[in-house]
C-alpha positions, 0 to 999 in steps of 0.5 A: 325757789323763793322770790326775794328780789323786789323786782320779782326774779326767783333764785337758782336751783341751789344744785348749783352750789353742789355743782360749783363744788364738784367743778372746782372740787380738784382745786379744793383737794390740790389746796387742801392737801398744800395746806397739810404738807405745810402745816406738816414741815418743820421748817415752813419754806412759804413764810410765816403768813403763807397759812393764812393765805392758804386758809383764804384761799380755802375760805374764797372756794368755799364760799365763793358758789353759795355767795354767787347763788345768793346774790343771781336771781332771774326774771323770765317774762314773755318779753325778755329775760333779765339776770341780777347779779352782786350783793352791794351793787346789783348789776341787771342784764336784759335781753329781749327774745325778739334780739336772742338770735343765738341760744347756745347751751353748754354743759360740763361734767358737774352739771350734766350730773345734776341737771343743769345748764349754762346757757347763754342768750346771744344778740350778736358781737362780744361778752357786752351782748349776751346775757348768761343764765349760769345753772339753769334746771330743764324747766327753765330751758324749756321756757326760754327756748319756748318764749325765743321760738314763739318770738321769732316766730318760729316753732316752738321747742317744749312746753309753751309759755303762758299767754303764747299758744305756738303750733305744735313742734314737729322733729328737727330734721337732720343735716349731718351726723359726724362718726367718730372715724371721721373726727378722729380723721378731721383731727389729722387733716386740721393739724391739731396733732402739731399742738396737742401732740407736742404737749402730749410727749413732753408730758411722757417725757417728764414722767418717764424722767420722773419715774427713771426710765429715760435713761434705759429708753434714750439709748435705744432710740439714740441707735435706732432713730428711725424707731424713735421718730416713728414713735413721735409721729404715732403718738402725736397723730393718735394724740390729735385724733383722739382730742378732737374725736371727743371735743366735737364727739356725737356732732350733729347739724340739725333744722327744725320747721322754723328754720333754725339751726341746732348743732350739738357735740360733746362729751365731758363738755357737752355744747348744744347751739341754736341759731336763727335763720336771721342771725345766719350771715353766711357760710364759709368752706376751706380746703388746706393743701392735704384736703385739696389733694384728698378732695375734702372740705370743711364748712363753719357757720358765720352768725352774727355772734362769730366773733365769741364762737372761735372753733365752736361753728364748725358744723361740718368736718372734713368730708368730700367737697361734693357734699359739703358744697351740697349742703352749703347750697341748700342752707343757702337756699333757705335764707335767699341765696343762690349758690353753686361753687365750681370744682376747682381746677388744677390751675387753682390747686398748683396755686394752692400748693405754690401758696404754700411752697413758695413763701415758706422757701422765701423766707427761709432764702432770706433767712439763710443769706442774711444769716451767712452774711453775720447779719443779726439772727433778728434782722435775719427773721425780720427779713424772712418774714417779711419776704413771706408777707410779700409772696402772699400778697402777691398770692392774694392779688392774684387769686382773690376773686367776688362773684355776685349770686342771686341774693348773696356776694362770695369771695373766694381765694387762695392763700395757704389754703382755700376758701369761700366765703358767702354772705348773704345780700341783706347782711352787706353793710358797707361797700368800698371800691379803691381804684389804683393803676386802672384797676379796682379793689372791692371791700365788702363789710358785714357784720357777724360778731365784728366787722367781717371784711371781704376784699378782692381785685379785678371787679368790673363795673358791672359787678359795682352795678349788680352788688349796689342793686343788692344792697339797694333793693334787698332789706337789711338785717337789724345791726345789733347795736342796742340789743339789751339793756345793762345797766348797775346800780349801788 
């Protein structure tokens, strides 16, 4: 790879030009084959400048990846990393590796084939801090981690840096390994089937109506309804299973010596994340109403990047909660927190059932009165909603509690569903108490890729006491404030 810039960074393979061309190789075909069926009507129905925007737009795909490969160019020192982007004005993004608290690596169809890696070096919050390296070959992966471990402190992955002589890496030890059974099974109990299910069948829908079998078909599910609606169920469950059996397939939660936390999952689209002991804020563990019957739970990791990894931290499926717990625990344990969640009892499980139950049937009272009185079909949803805002209010209040660990905060309620939150002591920012009736609500504020808040009532003095003691005495995280440094340049 040549050296062009003056500020000595070095070109991408240029595989990622073969690369960009097959990611975006379906869109050049459907283009391509608009401009044939174009140019071959009698009567053009776009206009007469609709073919010179279709050869713009061929034009753009064209050349749009070779002119992104010319003008990136990366610098990798044993301090930081640094990406320069754009031809008139060149943009440069550094990160030094001591702030790379997350290394998330991604990998789609085009560039598994050829070897390649978008990786993506985290410092916690929004898209303004990280800095991606979009085509990075496995040499230069090898590298980055290499410099990010021996930064940390922590034990190197692969080759070592020049000038850095890490201890030699020993194997990560694993934590979980997902089967595909039990993906398949997570994908029912999460509800996904709701959403991918329903676009599933209309999908089927439109092409049995393209083809002319929805007449013949439609009948017969007409005289037989209970057929009909068994079918819709099957495939809309089937059709959920399978979609999160391949996004999170091969999902593994791994540690290595130094601490740090690897998750991996994929198929077309294979994603592989390292985080940082120092980057972990917490846990979280939700049970919804199928889970709490069954005895299953869920866990997701609350880093400091939380904010950018909607879906992507789950590290545990739906399992038995036994597990789950004990996993947690340990993870915990390793960043100073003590932890042992209680087994919820039927009390807290006819909670969150009600929760559940009782807004959704208040709702849809208000809703049917003011409908059955001529109010306006508007009102009417406004009013059953806000009926349903109530009723979990009232549910928040009553079951939202914060206990205070050993090295950690958790709060727990019940609203829909169940779930724990665990921060650890060093991550609490912000402590507020309101004080309203002669009772007290608490808000704590961390920080994991935004402002992450935990409220609660009931909490006593002694609690303010033992939670001020934490804060106090147990030293804080670095805020991610000015993580890298970014700046343009005409």
């Amino acid at each position: 790879m040549s050296i062009r810039w003056r500020g000595g960074g070095r070109r991408l393979s240029a595989r990622t030009i073969t690369a960009d061309y097959l990611a975006g190789a379906p869109s050049l075909v459907t283009l391509t084959a608009g401009l044939i069926a174009y140019i071959a009507l009698d009567e053009p129905w776009l206009g007469k400048f609709a073919l010179w925007g279709f050869i713009a737009l061929l034009g753009f795909f064209v050349a749009q990846p070779v002119v992104r490969w010319l003008s990136t160019y990366v610098l990798i020192t044993d301090e930081d990393a640094t990406v320069v982007t754009g031809i008139v004005m060149h943009r440069l993004r550094t990160i030094t590796w001591r702030n790379a608290h997350v290394i998330d690596v991604e990998r789609s169809m085009s560039y598994r084939l050829l070897g390649l890696h978008r990786v993506a070096l985290r410092a916690g919050g929004d898209e303004a801090s990280e800095v991606v390296i979009d085509g990075a070959d496995d040499r230069l992966l090898v590298d980055m981690r290499g410099y990010a471990s021996s930064a940390a402190g922590t034990l190197s992955v692969g080759r070592a840096p020049s000038g850095i002589h890490p201890a030699q890496p020993s194997p990560d030890t694993l934590i979980y390994a997902a089967g595909v059974g039990q993906l398949a099974f997570a994908g029912v109990i999460y509800g996904q089937f709701a959403v991918i299910g329903g676009a599933v069948v209309m999908g089927i829908v439109e092409a049995l109506q393209a083809l002319g079998f929805l007449e013949m078909i439609l009948p017969l599910l007409l005289r037989s309804p209970a057929i009909g609606v068994g079918a819709l169920v099957v495939i809309m469950l089937a059709s959920g299973s399978v979609a999160s059996a391949c996004r999170f397939h091969g999902l593994r939660l791994q540690q290595s010596q130094g601490g740090n936390l690897r998750v991996q999952y994929g198929v077309l689209h294979k994603r592989d994340r390292t985080i940082r002991p120092e980057s972990l804020v917490g846990v979280r563990i939700q049970q919804n109403l199928i889970e709490a019957v069954i005895g299953r739970a869920r866990m997701s990791l609350l880093s400091i990047d939380s904010s950018q990894q909607v879906g992507t931290n789950l590290v545990l499926p739906s399992l038995p909660r036994h597990l789950v717990v004990s996993i947690a625990s340990e993870q915990l344990r390793r960043v100073g927190v003590e932890w042992s969640d209680p087994t919820p009892s039927r009390r807290s499980d006819a909670l969150l059932a009600a929760s559940v139950i009782v807004p959704l049937t208040v709702g849809a009272t208000i809703c049917a009165m003011m409908l059955r009185s001529g109010t306006h079909i508007i009102t009417s949803g406004a009013a059953g909603m806000t009926g349903v805002g109530l009723a979990l209010a009232v549910f928040w209040a009553t079951t939202a509690r914060i206990r205070i660990t050993h090295g950690g905060v958790s709060r727990s309620h019940v609203v829909m569903r169940r779930r724990v939150d665990i921060v650890r002591g060093n991550a609490i920012q912000v402590v507020s108490r309101l004080i309203l009736g002669g009772r007290s609500i608490m808000s704590l504020h961390a920080y994991a890729g935004g402002t992450l808040s935990l409220r609660a009532a009931g909490v006593t003095e002694c609690d303010v006491q033992r939670l001020r003691s934490i804060v106090r005495t147990r030293p804080h995280t670095h805020t991610p404030l000015t993580e890298g440094i970014s700046y343009e340049r005409a």
